[in-house]
C-alpha angles and dihedrals in degrees: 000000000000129000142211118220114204111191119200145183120211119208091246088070093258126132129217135186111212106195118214126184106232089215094058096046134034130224090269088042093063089047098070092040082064098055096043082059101046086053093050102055094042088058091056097045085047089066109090103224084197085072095054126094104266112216108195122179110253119209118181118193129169112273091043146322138293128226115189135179132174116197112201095241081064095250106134139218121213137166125166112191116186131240086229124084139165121209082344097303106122108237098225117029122166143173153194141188121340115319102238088220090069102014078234138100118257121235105232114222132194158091088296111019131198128173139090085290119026135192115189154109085256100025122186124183144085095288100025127170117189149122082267104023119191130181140063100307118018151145138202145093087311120021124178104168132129082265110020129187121191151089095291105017129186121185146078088298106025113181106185135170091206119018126359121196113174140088082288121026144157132183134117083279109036128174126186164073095305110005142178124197151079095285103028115172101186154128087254113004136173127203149084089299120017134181111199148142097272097027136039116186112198102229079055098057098043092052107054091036083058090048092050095060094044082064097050092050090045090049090045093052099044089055084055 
């Protein structure tokens, strides 16, 4: 017995194999299997999913609510919105992965904030703005981000107003590998008073000696 393999590509990236037995068709025959197939799939991929009624399961607990959806490729869908608010931000929003209803990611938005892209007084996520801003890029009061932009910034690139502690930093004090500031402690700095391998200047020295021992002290009186 002999077969015919059909190989096709659907509009949605998936692949599929149809089998034919070569003694039940003939060549025109799987032509027009072909394009039968090929129709077929063009008319699904031509059906927008976004237009369709979304059902999500829905799991309330006590402290919010839980949004889930499960696409059929596996990727997944989530967003938990607390009971809580204050002044009608929610105090705990999160996501995960595109919402079907708009084929994009949410901003959460909240008090605390957690998601690919987060909006909050504490926000959390790969691009994250917030009083206290955490992830990989991210702005706010306190970053510490791989690259961080704020008043007082930690991170590889650490843009800070203030102070700027990372690999690359600026602020008016700045600590690092390759910083830029007033007060700069680094391997190669530039600014009024630096502290660096090849030059000590001796403001420089004084002040971060003397902000090194108001951390102690701060350290010392916080484990009493």
């Amino acid at each position: 017995m002999h077969y015919c393999v059909i190989h096709e590509r659907c509009l949605t990236g998936f692949r599929f194999w149809c089998f034919y037995d070569l003694n039940t068709v003939d060549c025109l025959s799987i032509s027009s299997l072909c394009q039968q197939s090929r129709r077929k799939v063009r008319n699904q991929g031509m059906n927008n999913v976004l237009l369709k009624d979304v059902e999500y399961r829905i799991q309330t607990t006590r402290l919010g609510v839980w949004r889930t959806y499960l696409y059929s490729s596996g990727a997944v869908f989530r967003e938990f919105r607390s009971h809580r608010t204050i002044w009608g931000t929610p105090l705990l929003h999160y996501t995960r992965g595109i919402c079907p209803e708009t084929g994009k990611r949410i901003v959460a938005k909240g008090i605390i904030a957690v998601g690919r892209i987060s909006l909050g007084v504490v926000a959390l996520g790969q691009m994250s703005m917030g009083c206290i801003a955490l992830g990989q890029v991210g702005a706010g009061l306190l970053a510490m981000c791989q690259a961080s932009f704020g008043l007082i910034t930690f991170g590889q690139l650490s843009v800070g107003f203030l102070i700027g502690v990372g690999q690359i930093s600026t602020g008016l004090v700045a600590v690092g590998q390759l910083a830029f500031g007033r007060f700069v402690l680094a391997q190669l700095g530039i600014g009024d008073h630096v502290w660096s391998v090849k030059h000590q200047d001796p403001e420089a020295v004084d002040y971060f000696k003397s902000l090194l021992m108001w951390l102690k002290d701060l350290v010392a009186e916080s484990s009493r």
